[in-house]
C-alpha positions, 0 to 999 in steps of 0.5 A, spaced: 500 500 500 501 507 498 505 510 505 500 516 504 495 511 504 498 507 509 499 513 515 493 516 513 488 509 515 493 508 521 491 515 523 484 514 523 485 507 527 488 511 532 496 507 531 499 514 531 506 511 533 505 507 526 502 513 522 508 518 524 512 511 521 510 513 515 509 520 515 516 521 517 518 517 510 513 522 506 516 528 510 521 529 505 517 528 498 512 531 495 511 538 494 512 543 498 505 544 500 504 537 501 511 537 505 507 542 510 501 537 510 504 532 512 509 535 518 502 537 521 500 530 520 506 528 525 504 534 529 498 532 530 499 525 531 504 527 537 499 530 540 495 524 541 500 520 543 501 526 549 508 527 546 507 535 546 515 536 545 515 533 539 509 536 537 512 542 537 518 541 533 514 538 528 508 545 528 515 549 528 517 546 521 510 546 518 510 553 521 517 555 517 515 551 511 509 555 509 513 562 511 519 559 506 513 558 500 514 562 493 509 567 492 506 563 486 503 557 491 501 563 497 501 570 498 505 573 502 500 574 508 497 567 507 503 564 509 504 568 515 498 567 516 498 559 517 506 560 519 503 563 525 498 558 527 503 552 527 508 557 530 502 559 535 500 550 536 508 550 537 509 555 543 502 552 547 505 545 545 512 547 548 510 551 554 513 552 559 520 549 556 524 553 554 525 551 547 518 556 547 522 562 546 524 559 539 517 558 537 516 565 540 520 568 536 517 565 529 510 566 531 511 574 533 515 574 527 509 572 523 504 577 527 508 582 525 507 580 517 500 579 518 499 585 522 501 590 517 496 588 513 491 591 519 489 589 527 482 589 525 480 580 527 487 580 530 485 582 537 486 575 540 492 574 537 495 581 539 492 579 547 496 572 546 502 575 544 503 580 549 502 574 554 507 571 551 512 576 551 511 577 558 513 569 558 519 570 555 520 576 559 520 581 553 516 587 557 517 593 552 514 588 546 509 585 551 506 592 554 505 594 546 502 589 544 498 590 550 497 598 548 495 595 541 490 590 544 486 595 548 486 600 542 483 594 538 478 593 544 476 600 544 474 600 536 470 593 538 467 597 543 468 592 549 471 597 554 472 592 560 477 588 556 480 595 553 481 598 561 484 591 563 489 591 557 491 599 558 492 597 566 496 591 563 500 595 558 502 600 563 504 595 568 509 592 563 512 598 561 512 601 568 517 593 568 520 595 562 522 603 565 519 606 560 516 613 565 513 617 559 510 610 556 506 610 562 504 617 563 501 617 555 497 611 557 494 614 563 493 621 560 489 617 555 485 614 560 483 621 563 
């Protein structure tokens, strides 16, 4: 039988430890679309069997593999766009190991392409990735990310979240010892 065939019918038979047998040999052939396919299969098939740690490693290559596309499979911010998902699955698979600031930094970088195209629809991710960058201890980014969120809330009208991200936004540039940050989110406030 066919080794896609073969992984795929050992997945829904629940034998993940055979399925990722097979999907590592299928790893490397293929297109590079299928390539990214098939590392989230051996993601997912990790997750199932509660190894979380070489979940990650396998949704960081899916993660770097769609930000390495050409233009001609997937635009630029559908790239990022799915690289942040699989980078984002990374970093909630690794933590709190340390190996998540690796993962961290590929989903921040990612962010960051789809969020030049515009915040509106990203506020949960701007919230997660402020969070995260406090995780990794990286206070100014997180306090603005934190800013940015509230911003976003402000505009979906959802005040209650908005105060609290302000409250947050402070607090970390307070850590970060940026004064003048502070006084402009409080004058803001007022």
């Amino acid at each position: 039988m066919d080794l896609l065939n073969s992984a795929t019918e050992a997945e829904l038979k629940a034998n993940y430890r055979r399925a990722i047998t097979y999907y590592k040999k299928l790893a490397q052939q293929g297109s590079s679309l299928d390539r990214v396919g098939i590392q989230q299969a051996i993601a997912r098939c990790f997750e199932k069997l509660g190894s979380l740690n070489k979940a990650a490693q396998w949704h960081e290559k899916a993660g770097q593999a769609y930000m390495k596309l050409p233009g001609e499979i997937m635009g630029a911010s559908e790239r990022a766009y799915y690289g942040m998902v699989e980078f984002r699955s990374a970093v909630q698979d690794y933590a709190p190991n340390l190996a998540m600031r690796r993962a961290a930094k590929g989903y921040l970088d990612a962010l960051s392409v789809c969020l030049r195209a515009g915040k509106e629809g990203y506020s949960h991710e701007m919230l997660f990735a402020a969070h995260l960058c406090v995780k990794i201890r990286d206070f100014t980014r997180a306090a603005r990310f934190f800013a940015d969120t509230a911003e976003q809330f402000k505009k979906e009208k959802v005040a209650k979240l908005a105060r609290e991200t302000t409250e947050l936004a402070a607090k970390y540039y307070e850590r970060s010892g940026n004064a003048r940050a502070v006084r402009n989110l409080r004058t803001a406030e007022t």
